[in-house]
Every structure is written in C-alpha cells, then in structure tokens.
Phi, psi and omega in degrees: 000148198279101164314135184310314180269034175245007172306177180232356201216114182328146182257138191236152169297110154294183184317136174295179173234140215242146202262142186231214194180113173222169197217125181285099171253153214211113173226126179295130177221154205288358153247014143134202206300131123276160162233189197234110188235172171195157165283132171302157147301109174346327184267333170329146154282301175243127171084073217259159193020054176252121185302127188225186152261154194290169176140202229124254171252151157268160188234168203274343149350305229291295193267019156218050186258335168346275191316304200258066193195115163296164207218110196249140168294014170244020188261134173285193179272325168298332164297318175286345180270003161273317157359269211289348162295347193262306177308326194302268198324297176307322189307295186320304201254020166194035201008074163258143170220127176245111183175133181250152189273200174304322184287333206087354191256158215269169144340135199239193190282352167286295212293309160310319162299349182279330181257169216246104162306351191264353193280151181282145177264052148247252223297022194253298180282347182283341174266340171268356193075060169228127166263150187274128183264095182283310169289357182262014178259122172233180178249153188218349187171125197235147178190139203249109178312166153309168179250032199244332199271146174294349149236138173228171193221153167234099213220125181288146173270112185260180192201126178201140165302144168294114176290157186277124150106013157238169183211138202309179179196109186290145156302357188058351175224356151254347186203132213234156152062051195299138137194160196283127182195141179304162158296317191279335177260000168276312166310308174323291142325310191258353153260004172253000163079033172230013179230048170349096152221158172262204190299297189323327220252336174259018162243338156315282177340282199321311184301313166352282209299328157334332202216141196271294165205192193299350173282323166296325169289322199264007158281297197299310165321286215300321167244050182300330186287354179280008184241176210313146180284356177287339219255330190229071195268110154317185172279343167273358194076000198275169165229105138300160155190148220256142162229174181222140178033080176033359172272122175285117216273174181264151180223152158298137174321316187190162186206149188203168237164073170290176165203143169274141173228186175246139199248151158014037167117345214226102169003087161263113176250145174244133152249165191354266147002315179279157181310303197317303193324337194266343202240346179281316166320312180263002186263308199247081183277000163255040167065008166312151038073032193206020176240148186267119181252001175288134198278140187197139175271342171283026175187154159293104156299132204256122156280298162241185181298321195271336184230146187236177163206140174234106177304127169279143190255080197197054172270157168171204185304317197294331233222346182059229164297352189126184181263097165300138163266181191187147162226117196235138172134174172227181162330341180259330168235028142100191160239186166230097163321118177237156194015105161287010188073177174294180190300039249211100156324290170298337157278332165296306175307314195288310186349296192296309166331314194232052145243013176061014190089315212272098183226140156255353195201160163219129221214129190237123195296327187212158178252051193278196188265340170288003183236308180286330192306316176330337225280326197297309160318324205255326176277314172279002168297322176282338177280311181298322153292039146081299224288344164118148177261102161285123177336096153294154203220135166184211176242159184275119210311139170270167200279349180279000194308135170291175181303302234242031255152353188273145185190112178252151165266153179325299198228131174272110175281155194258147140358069165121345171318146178272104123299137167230151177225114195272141160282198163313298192289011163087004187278130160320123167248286194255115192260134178206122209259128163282101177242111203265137215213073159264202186148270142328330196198144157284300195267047148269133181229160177265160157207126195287069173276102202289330140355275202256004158079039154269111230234142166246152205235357165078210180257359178287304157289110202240140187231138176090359154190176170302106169257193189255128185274111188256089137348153317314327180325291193287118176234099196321297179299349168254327142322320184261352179259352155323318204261334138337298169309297186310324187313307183309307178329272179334307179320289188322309210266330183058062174293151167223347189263173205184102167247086184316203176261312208198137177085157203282177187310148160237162175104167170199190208268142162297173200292149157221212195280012181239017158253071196275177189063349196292153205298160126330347153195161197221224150081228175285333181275347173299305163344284176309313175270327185328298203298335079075261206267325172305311183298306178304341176282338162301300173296312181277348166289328195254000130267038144247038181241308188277002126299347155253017146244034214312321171281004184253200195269180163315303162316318154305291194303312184315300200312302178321289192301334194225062201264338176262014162246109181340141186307282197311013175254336200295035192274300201283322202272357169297322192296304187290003188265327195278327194273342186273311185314294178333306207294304186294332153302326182292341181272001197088043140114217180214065172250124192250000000 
C-alpha cells in the first residue's frame, strides 16, 4: 500500500454513495435495437438536461414490495428490490408499467392514465391486481459515480423489454422528451452536440450497439458469467460472482467505478479496462481532477513525493509511447535511476535534471537497446556535476543475447537483493527489492519498492500490450513462472501498482466498501493473471493450429493462432509463436 505520505496531492473523503436503480426498456424495430431515453430536468441537481434511461433512488417501499413481484431464482433480494425501484420509477417518471394482471396481459397507456402516478405504488398495483414483473428486469451493467462528483450513486443498470401496447408519457417535471432511439444513433447525436449524455449512459450504449435485438441482451444478462472476462469487470478489473446455496446469482455484464484525468488540459474518464485508469488510482485515489495523462518527453512526471517517471522520445511499433525512466527517491536521499533508455543524449540530461543531479545508483532492468545504452551517458552527467560515479547495476546479457542487446553492469545484482536509499540521518526511506524475472530476457529483472507496494516490471509486464518473447534470449516457461514469482510477490507485499517500461501504471487500490461484488484483490495481481490466462489461452490456440496442421510452419501456423491480429503484426507474432511452439514441444508434443 502506497504511503499516505508520499501522495502528492491532500486527500478528501469522497461523496458517500446512494443506492438507485435505472432501467433500459428496450424494443425491437424494422432498423434494429432501440432503447428508450428522455431528458432531465434543466434543473436536476445531477446531469441536468442530459438524455438518461428512467430510474432513481430505490426506497425502502422498494423492498418490502417482494410478495407482489415475480421472482427468478438466481435473483437476490437486493436484485429484486432494485427491480422493483426500476418498475417504480418508470412508471413515475414515463407511465411505463411492467406488471401483469392475472391473464398475464399487461396495461395499456389509457388504463395507466387512469392511475395516480404520486399514489404509493405498491399498494396502487396490489388494488388493481397486478403482479410486478420482477423477473422480467436483469441486470445488465452496475456503476458506481465517480469519486470526484459531489453526489454519487450506486445503481445497477437493468435491462426488460418494452411492454406492447403502452407508450411513454414524460412526467413534465423530472423527466422530459421520451424518445425512442438505436445506441449507435443516440452516440451519433452526442458527438455532433445535439444529445447530450453521460459517461455511463454512453458506455452502456456503446457494449449495446453489440445486440441485434431485445432478446440478445436479455440472453446475454441472463448468461453474464459465461462471457469473456474483459465483459465482467469488477471495480478492480477482477471477476466475481455471487452465490446462495452453491447457486449462482446474477451478476453484471460489467461494473465500474470510473475515474478522471486531464488529456491536453481536458476532463478525460476512464474505466477499469482502460489503460489510464491504474494510474489515475495511484496518483489521486480520492479521485481529484488533477493529473495530466497526455504522453510528452519534456518534463518528468510525478507519480508520488517518490517517483518521478521520463518518457524517452523513442515512440513506435515497439515501444508504444516510449521507454519509461523512472526515479525513485527524493532530495534528502537521492535517487536511484531506473532504465536510463537509449543512448539519446537529451533524455538523459533531462533524466540527471530532474534527480537534481543527485543518482546513486542506475539499475537497467534489461539489456535490450531502449533501455540500457543510456545508463554510460547518465553516469558520466553525474560525475561531471560533483555528484559522484553512481554504480551501473543489473545482470549481464547472456550468450543467447543478440548483438545490439549486450550489456555488463558495474556490479551484478543477486536475486532478492536490496537497494536502500537513506536520509541523513541514516534512517531507510526507500527499499527497493531485486527480482530476477527471466523470460523476455535471460538477464531480465523486477524491481519491488516494498515501502509503498510498487512493483517496476521492465518489459515483463507491459500495459496495452504483450510483450515479446524471442527465442533463444526469450523463453516462454520461464516467462510464466516468472509471472508465478511477482505474484507470490505482490501477495507478500500487497502490491497493488504495476509501473512498466512502456505504457501508464497499471493496479488500483483493493475493494473496499463502496465497491461491492469486487474480487478479494484486484490491482497488480489481477493484472498478472488477466496476463496469464491470455498467454496461455495464445498456447492453446496455437497448439490447435499445429494440430490441425501438423507438417506446417510457423508461417502456417501464425494465420491460425493469430487470426484476431492484423497481418502486419504476424512478423512480430511469430516470434513469440516460436516460445510458445517450444514450450508445448517441451511439454510432450501439442495436445491442447
């Protein structure tokens, strides 16, 4: 866990959160799925005149509405009393009514008009003889506000078909303008600036645009744990599910807890699944408004009071945004550098600049050419500046290294080794734990700064892609048990951040209480198995490629294993196709 006091910015409680309820009514039409949106009121305390789905707070009416509510047996009592606030709600705010009479058939919009939207609703459907259709309500998508806005809510998104033969009618005074509209053409409308919605209500469209029609949403609710695991995302990036007598309860297509940053000045949210999101978590985890995520090489970015990060101005295929540098210490104990980048003069100066000069150490995780040539540069910037020849440090390239790839250190680090960085006053400020993780590299290493739960992963951990393993240097089984290691690691550690080579923090904070369904840990070890369970799920692809092709090549096999990767990458994927091929010969042949 990150000391409080290396945060950079006071930290405030956010807003508690309040429990609601909104509902996706959904109808098939001769141009494809619609849903049912209406305008806030102009006046709304929150998202004012913004196109929503009907809902609102649930009340405790809600849950002791139970008996006269159908009921499907994986629904818990908190699902059906979200239900039935959703039935509440639509009625109240658009006469929607999902409730059957005896017959099964529902109302039609004269026969609603006729009943008193302000009358309590419960006993109002209990005086007509209506059962509430509580099982014909899923859950489809739960979100949690953000933590930055001053009211939040915590409200499952539901999903129920429109019933036939009624038609909204807005209340005039909270909810305005019903109209019927596809997902794709309600996005269409809020990026030409003529629909207003918000982040939630436009990433719910978007997983939409996904289903053909009201029957395909409300299968896929009805069988969310079965779909892909980026699809059941916890707040943590995690997967849950909930049971009651070993029977599994319904859970959401996705769930979330966004957070804001700033892109080139300008209010950017992010969920789980996204790149950013690990990193706005660790620099504002109460979710202030205040970090800049646009990638730019001139200044050092500040993560903690402790960690700086400098992007090397080395972007590309390879390389993403560039090669992060890293600085962990501060002004009272100096620093320690890590992967100084290529030979690239001017990143190396600003790198020594903004350690103030002052480096103690240079720790190069590997000796590919974006990480180590720098470490000579920087070391002799520190000498030249008073400061003193700081120790370059790592492991030394191994003989399967390629040419362009060689690399000795001052001093060879061991397995489990310690750097420490002291104040004056002889006191451990900063721990930072060696862990040698090859795989990617023969001579690749991690490194743990156990203070503050941080793991920097080099090129083994990567955020926004795979990296790659190249034979012979590069070895697949060692690679995964490498990933075996951080794991235990993180466990041990309670890491929760992932700071790469290339691409932003990965992890967020573990659950707490305004995250509910989230995993027992999320964060850096969620990562490590997402990451994992991809490669291996890559190895069974590509041995049921080389089984239905048995005499063939690489060049055979790639169209197969990596049939969901643009052509111009199977160059690059080959590579990491050969460490894999090894592996699965190494395992007894390729029964998958």
């Amino acid at each position: 866990m990150v000391r409080p006091t290396q945060l950079l910015h006071p930290q405030r409680t956010p807003a508690a959160v309040r429990p609601a309820a909104t509902v996706l009514l959904l109808r098939d039409s001769p141009q494809g799925l619609e849903v049912l949106m209406t305008r806030r009121s102009m006046t709304a305390s929150f998202a004012p005149g913004a196109y929503v789905f009907p809902g609102g707070g649930i009340d405790a009416a809600d849950a002791q509405a139970h008996a006269l509510s159908t009921r499907r047996p994986t629904q818990s009592d908190t699902r059906l009393t979200q239900a039935i606030a959703a039935i509440r709600e639509s009625f109240e705010e658009l006469g929607v009514l999902l409730a059957r009479r005896a017959d099964g058939s529902f109302l039609n919009t004269a026969e609603i008009a006729a009943l008193d939207r302000r009358a309590p609703f419960a006993e109002q459907c209990a005086a007509q003889g209506l059962t509430l259709a509580g099982a014909e309500v899923f859950v489809l998508a739960h979100w949690v506000t953000d933590r930055d806005l001053p009211k939040r809510f915590d409200v499952p998104f539901l999903a129920a078909r429109m019933p036939e033969g009624q038609e909204p009618v807005a209340d005039e005074s909270e909810q305005f303008e019903p109209v019927w509209v596809r997902p794709a053409d309600a996005l269409a409308r809020h990026a030409a600036g003529q629909f207003f919605i918000i982040f939630p209500t436009i990433r719910t469209l978007e997983r939409l645009q996904a289903y053909a029609t009201v029957d395909a949403v409300l299968q896929a609710c009805g069988q969310s744990l079965a779909g892909p695991p980026q699809e059941r995302l916890h707040p943590l990036g995690g997967r849950g599910e909930a049971r009651v007598g070993g029977q599994v309860l319904d859970e959401p297509l996705f769930t979330s807890c966004p957070r804001a940053g700033l892109m080139n000045g300008h209010e950017s949210r992010h969920m789980e699944h996204e790149m950013p999101f690990g990193e706005l978590a660790l620099v504002s985890p109460d979710g202030q408004i205040v970090h800049e995520l646009a990638w730019q090489h001139e200044r050092p970015v500040p993560l903690l009071k402790n960690v700086q990060r400098l992007t090397a101005p080395n972007p590309g295929f390879m390389t993403g945004p560039g090669t992060n540098s890293y600085l962990v210490g501060d002004p009272a104990t100096g620093h320690i550098a890590i992967d100084p980048g290529p030979a690239d003069p001017v990143h190396v100066e600003r790198l020594w600049r903004a350690a103030g000069g002052d480096i103690r150490a240079i720790v190069c995780t590997h000796s590919h050419a974006d990480h180590s040539p720098g470490a000579p540069l920087l070391q002799a910037l520190c000498e030249q500046g008073g400061k003193g020849q700081p120790p370059i440090l790592g492991l030394p390239s191994a003989d399967t290294a390629r040419a362009n790839s060689q690399f000795t250190p001052k001093r060879v680090l061991a397995d489990a080794e310690r750097l420490v960085l002291r104040t004056p006053d002889g006191a451990v400020a900063h721990t930072l734990q060696v862990v040698h993780t090859p795989g990617h590299a023969a001579n690749h290493l991690c490194l743990l700064l156990e203070e503050d739960g941080l793991l920097f992963s080099g090129d083994h951990i990567l955020n926004g892609s795979t990296t790659v393993i190249d034979p012979p240097d590069g070895h697949m089984g060692a690679y995964l048990d490498a990933l075996d290691k951080l794991d235990s690691l993180c466990e041990a550690h309670g890491v929760h951040f992932i700071l790469p080579a290339h691409g932003y923090v990965l992890g967020d904070h573990p659950r707490s209480a305004e995250q509910p369904g989230s995993p027992e840990h999320g964060g850096a070890r969620a990562a490590i198995a997402h990451l994992k369970a991809h490669r291996l799920a890559r190895e069974a692809k590509i041995a049921r490629a080389m089984q239905a092709v048995p005499d063939g090549t690489l060049d055979d096999w790639v169209k197969l294993a990596y049939d969901d990767v643009p052509e111009r990458l199977w160059p690059v994927a080959k590579r990491s196709m050969l460490a894999h091929v090894e592996r699965i010969q190494s395992l007894g042949g390729f029964n998958a």
